[in-house]
C-alpha positions as a printed Julia matrix, in Angstrom:
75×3 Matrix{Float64}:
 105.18   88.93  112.52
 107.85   88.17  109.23
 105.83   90.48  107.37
 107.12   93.68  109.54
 111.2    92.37  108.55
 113.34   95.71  107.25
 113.57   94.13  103.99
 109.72   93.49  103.58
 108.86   97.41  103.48
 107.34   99.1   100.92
 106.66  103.04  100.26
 103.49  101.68   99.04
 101.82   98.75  100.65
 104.18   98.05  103.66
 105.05  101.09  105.61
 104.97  102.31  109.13
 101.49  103.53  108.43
 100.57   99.74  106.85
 101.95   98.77  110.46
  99.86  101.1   112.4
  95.97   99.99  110.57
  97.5    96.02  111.12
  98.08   96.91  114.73
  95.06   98.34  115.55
  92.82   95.73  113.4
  94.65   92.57  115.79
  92.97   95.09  119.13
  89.68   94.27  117.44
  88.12   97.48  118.79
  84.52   97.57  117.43
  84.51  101.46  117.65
  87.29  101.76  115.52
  85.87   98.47  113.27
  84.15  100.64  109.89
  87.48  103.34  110.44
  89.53  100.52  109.56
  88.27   99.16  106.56
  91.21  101.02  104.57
  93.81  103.84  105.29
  91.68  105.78  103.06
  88.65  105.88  105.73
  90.87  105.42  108.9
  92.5   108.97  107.05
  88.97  110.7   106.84
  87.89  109.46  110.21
  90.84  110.09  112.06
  93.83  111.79  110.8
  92.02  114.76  108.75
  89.76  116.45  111.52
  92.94  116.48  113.71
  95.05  118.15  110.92
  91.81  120.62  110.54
  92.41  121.42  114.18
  95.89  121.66  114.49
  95.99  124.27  111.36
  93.4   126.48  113.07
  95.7   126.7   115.67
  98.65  127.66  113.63
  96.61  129.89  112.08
  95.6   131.44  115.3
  98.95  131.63  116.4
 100.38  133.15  113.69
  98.39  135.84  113.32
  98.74  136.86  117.71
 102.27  136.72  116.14
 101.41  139.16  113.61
  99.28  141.69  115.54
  99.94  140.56  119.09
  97.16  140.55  121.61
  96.51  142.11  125.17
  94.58  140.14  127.82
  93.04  142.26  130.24
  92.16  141.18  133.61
  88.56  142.04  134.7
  88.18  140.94  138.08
């Protein structure tokens, strides 16, 4: 598509992410339909739960880091 030309992008309104929500919208996935009504919900839907998860496991690993941690083998 002309629109996705180097010398059409924008920080703003034309950007990798821009290219991404376009993208999916063309797969016309109805799941995904309401998530894509703006990068604003597509961001609440999809993008913040998995940054949620991924800093719980920073966090985790950070502090076995910290303290360490022993597994012991029952059987």
């Amino acid at each position: 598509m002309p629109i996705w030309k180097p010398e059409n992008y924008s920080e703003e309104d034309n950007n990798c992410y821009s290219f991404v929500i376009t993208f999916l919208r063309l797969l016309q996935i109805k799941a995904l339909r309401s998530s894509l009504s703006g990068k604003t919900q597509f961001c609440k839907d999809y993008i913040v739960p998995r940054t949620k998860n991924a800093a719980k496991y920073i966090a985790l690993y950070r502090q076995v880091v910290k303290e360490g941690i022993t597994i012991i083998n029952t059987k």
